[in-house]
DRENLUMTOR-37652 format. One record per residue (C-alpha): y, z, x; residue in three letters. Coordinates in steps of 0.001 Angstrom, whole numbers, padded with zeros to 6 digits, always signed. Each point is the difference from the previous one (the first is absolute). Example, Ala and Ser with C-alpha at 12.3 -4.5 7.8 and 13.67 -1.06 7.14 Angstrom:
2
-004500+007800+012300ALA;+003440-000660+001370SER;
END
This chain:
330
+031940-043740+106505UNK;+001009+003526-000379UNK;-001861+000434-003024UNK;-003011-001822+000567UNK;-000281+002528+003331UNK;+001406+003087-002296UNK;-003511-001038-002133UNK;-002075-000116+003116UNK;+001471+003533+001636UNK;-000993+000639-003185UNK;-003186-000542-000834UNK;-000412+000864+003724UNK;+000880+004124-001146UNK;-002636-000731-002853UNK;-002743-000553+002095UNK;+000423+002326+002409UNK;-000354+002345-002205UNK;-002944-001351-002043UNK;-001619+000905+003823UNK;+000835+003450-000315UNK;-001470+000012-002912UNK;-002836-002128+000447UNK;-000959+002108+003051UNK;+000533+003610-001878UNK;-002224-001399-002522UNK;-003133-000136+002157UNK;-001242+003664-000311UNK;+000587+001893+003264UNK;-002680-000360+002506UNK;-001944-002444-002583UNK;+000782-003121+002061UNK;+001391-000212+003827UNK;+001041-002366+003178UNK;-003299+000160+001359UNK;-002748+001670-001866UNK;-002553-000730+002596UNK;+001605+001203+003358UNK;-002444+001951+000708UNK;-003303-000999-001947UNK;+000564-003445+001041UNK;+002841-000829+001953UNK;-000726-003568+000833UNK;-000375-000914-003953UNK;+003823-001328-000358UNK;-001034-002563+003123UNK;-003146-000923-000934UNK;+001101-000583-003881UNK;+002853-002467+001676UNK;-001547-001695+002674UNK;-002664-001226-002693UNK;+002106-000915-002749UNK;+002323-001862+002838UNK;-003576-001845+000978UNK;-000889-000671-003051UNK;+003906-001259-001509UNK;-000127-002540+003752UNK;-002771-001700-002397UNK;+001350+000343-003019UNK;+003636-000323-000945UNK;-000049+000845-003764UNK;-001794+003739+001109UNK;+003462+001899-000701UNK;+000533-001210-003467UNK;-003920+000220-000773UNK;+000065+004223+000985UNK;+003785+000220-001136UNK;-001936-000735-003709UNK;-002674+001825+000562UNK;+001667+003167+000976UNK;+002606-000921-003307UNK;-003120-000222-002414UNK;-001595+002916+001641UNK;+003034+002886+000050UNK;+000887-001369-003756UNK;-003479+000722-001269UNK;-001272+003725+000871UNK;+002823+000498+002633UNK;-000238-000876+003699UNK;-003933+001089-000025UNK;-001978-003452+001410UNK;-002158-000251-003709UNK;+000894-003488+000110UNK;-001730-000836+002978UNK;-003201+001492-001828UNK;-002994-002630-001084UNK;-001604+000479-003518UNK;-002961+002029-000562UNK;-002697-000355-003182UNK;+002154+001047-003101UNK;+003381+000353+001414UNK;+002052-003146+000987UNK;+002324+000843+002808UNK;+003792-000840-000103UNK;-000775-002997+002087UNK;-001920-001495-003518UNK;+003440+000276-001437UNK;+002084-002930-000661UNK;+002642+000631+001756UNK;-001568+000583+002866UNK;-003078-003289+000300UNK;+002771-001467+002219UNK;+000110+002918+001986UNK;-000232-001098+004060UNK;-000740+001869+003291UNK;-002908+002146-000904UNK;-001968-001166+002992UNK;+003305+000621+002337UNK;-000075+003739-000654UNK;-004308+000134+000224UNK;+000798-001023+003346UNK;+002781+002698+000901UNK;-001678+002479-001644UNK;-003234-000747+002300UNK;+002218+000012+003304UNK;+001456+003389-001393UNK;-003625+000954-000564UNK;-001137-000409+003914UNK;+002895+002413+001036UNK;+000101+002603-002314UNK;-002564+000122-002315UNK;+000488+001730-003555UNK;+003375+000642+000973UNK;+002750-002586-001263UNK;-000111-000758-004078UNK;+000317-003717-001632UNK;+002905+000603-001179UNK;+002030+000267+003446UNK;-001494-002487+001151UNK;+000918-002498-002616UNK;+003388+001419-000444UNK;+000383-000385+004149UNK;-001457-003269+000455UNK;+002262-001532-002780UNK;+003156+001298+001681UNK;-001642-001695+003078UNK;-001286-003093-001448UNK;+003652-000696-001405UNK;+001550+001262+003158UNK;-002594-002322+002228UNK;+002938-002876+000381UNK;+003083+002473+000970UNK;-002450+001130+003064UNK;+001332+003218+000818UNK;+001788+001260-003060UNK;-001470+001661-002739UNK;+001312-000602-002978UNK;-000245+003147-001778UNK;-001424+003590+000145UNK;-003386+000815-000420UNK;-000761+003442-000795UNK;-004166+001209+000103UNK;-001951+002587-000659UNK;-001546-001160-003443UNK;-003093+000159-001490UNK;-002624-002572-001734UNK;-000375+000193-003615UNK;-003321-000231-001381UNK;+000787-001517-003439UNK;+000249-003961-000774UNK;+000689-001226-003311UNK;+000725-003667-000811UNK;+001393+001322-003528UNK;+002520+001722+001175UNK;+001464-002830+002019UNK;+001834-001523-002899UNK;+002981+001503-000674UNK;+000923+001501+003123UNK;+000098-003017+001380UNK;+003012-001797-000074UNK;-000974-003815-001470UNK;+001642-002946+001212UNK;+000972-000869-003757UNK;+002083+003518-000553UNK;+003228+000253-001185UNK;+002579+002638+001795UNK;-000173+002348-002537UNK;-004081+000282+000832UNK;+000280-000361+003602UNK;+002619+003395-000591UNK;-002551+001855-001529UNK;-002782-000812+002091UNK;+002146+001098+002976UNK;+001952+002853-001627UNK;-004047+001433-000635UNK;-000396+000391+003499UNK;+002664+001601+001072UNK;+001920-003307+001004UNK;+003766-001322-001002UNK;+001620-002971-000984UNK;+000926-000580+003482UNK;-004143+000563+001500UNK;-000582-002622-002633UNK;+002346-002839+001118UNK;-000321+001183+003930UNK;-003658-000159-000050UNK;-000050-003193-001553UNK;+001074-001331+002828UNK;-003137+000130+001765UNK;-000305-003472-002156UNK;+001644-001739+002869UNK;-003571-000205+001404UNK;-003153-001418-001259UNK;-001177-002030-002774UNK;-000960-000264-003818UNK;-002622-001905-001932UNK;+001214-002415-002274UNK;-000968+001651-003405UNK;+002400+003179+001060UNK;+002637-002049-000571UNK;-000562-003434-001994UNK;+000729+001985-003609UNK;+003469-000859+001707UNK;-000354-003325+000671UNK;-001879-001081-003071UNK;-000054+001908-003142UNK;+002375+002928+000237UNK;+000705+000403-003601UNK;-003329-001348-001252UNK;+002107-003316-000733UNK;-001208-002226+003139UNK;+003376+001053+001463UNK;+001041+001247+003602UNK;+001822+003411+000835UNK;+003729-000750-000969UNK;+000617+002992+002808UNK;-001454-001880+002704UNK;+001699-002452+002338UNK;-000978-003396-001697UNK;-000502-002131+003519UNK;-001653+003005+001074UNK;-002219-000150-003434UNK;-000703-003654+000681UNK;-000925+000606+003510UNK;-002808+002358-001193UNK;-001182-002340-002526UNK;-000765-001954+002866UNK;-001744+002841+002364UNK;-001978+000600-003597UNK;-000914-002385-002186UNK;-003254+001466-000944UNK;+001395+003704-000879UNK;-003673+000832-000362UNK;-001536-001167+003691UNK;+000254+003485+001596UNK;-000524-001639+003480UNK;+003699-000854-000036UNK;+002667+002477+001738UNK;+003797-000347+000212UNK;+001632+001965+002194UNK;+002161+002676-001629UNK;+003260-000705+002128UNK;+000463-003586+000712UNK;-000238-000867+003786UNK;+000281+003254+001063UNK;-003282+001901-001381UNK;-001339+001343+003449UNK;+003521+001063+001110UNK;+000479+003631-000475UNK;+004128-000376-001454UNK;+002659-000014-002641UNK;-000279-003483-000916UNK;-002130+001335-003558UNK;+003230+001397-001170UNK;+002010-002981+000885UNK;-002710-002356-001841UNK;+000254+002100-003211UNK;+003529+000101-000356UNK;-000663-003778-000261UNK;-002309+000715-002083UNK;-003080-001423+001533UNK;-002257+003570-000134UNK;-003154-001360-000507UNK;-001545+003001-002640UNK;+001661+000985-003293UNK;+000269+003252+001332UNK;+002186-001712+002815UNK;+002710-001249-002252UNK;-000553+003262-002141UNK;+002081+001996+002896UNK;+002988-002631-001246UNK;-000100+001134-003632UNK;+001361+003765+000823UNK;+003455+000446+001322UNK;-001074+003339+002639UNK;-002899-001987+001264UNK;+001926-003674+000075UNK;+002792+001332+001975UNK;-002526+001642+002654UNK;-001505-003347+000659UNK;+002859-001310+000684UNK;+000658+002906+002286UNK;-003601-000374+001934UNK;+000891-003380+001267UNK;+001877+001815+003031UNK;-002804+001114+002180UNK;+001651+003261+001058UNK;-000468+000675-003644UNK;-003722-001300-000642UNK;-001613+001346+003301UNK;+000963+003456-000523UNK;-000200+000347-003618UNK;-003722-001709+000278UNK;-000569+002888+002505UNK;+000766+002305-002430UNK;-001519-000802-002741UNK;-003522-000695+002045UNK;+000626+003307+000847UNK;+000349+001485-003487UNK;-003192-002387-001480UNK;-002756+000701+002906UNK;+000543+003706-001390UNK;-001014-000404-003468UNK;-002299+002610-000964UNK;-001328+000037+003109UNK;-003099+002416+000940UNK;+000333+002243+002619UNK;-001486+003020+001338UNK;-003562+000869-001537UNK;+000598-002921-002791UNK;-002054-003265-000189UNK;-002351-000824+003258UNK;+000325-001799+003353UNK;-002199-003042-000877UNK;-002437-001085+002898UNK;+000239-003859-001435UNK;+003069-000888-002327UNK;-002329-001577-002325UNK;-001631+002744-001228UNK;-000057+003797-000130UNK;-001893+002246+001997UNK;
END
């Protein structure tokens, strides 16, 4: 006991010093509480009450703008160019593979409008989607917010689908990949394995995962890493690996429930993604999974490193635009 709480005090010291860290590393001024106190201080209410309508009708709205805020700070930084449509001759990143699954592109339209009555001109894409994620995966824990939110960025005006791939972290990467990716935006081992527990909600389309299930070495053979009654149950959930109609959740029974129980899942090694069981094959990032099944270590830590990602090369003062519809610049 004493040394499985020595590990948690810990890890505990880690982390709160990855906030210091994570908050000096936001240039001063560059980001705040509440950017819009005073140009629009109703924005904060309007951007929750909305998402809250708009999660009361649909329950999978957290993990749908938890990914799309993921895809968006990963590609770009934190600047809302993935909620931009195509124009003639330049695919957006929405075109990109990665991203055709992409949900909740009509949810943040609809904020953005509301914004729009109140305070015209005045509050940028990007806040909003990085808000109404907080407060679409908040929505069940009614009055708690699960993490920080600082605003005051701009809107990019650049959308490439090439360069999507490879700043992307793929749902068939190994650890050493999934380091890299992270480690080129200013993210550690521990942001990698923390923020991939926002897996405990949501779902996945059968061909991000069947490689697993059905030809892993290009033999016909399953994923010797994965639990085999777990591999047998997704056989069953997929047996056409190519009807894309087909989701499984990502954490068994508990994919609209905000909690630890990812953690506890991979240690039993039922992650549903490659990249899932990759977080077993490295001895820093194995041991902090096994760490993040206390939730007085997860909630925190995911606070943090939220905190850290919505702050990717963010644009801020006269940089990038306040967009008058998210789906296109002005």
């Amino acid at each position: 006991m004493r040394a499985s709480n020595h590990g948690f005090f810990s890890l505990f010291s880690v982390l709160l010093l990855s906030t210091l860290v994570a908050v000096q590393a936001v240039p001063k001024g560059a980001l705040s509480n509440n950017a819009y106190w005073r140009t629009c201080p109703k924005a904060l209410r309007i951007i929750r009450d909305t998402t809250f309508r708009l999660a009361r009708s649909n329950p999978g709205l957290g993990a749908q703008l938890l990914r799309v805020q993921f895809h968006d700070c990963f590609v770009r930084g934190c600047d809302a160019s993935v909620l931009l449509d195509s124009i003639t001759g330049n695919p957006s990143e929405k075109e990109a593979r990665p991203n055709l699954s992409l949900l909740g592109f009509d949810a943040i339209d609809t904020i953005k409008s509301e914004v729009e009555k109140a305070c015209p001109g005045v509050v940028s894409c990007a806040d909003i989607l990085a808000v109404s994620a907080r407060d679409a995966v908040s929505f069940p824990f009614k009055n708690r917010r699960l993490w920080p939110v600082l605003t005051g960025r701009r809107d990019g005006t650049v959308s490439r689908s090439s360069e999507v791939t490879g700043n992307i972290p793929s749902p068939f990467s190994n650890f050493t990949t999934l380091k890299q990716i992270f480690e080129n935006k200013g993210l550690t081992v521990s942001d990698l394995v923390i923020l991939s527990g926002g897996h405990t909600i949501g779902v996945a389309h059968c061909g991000t995962f069947s490689r697993r299930l059905y030809n892993f070495t290009g033999q016909g053979d399953a994923d010797p890493s994965l639990n085999p009654i777990y591999a047998n149950f997704l056989r069953q959930k997929c047996p056409n690996p190519a009807d894309s109609s087909i989701t499984v959740e990502m954490d068994p029974k508990s994919s609209r429930s905000f909690d630890t129980d990812y953690f506890k899942i991979l240690t039993q090694h039922k992650g549903l993604f490659q990249s899932d069981a990759a977080l077993l094959t490295d001895d820093s990032s194995s041991r902090i999974v096994k760490e993040l099944q206390k939730p007085k270590a997860f909630f925190p830590s995911f606070a943090n490193s939220m905190l850290k990602m919505s702050a990717i090369e963010v644009l801020t003062g006269k940089n990038g635009e306040i967009r008058k519809r998210c789906r296109f610049v002005n």
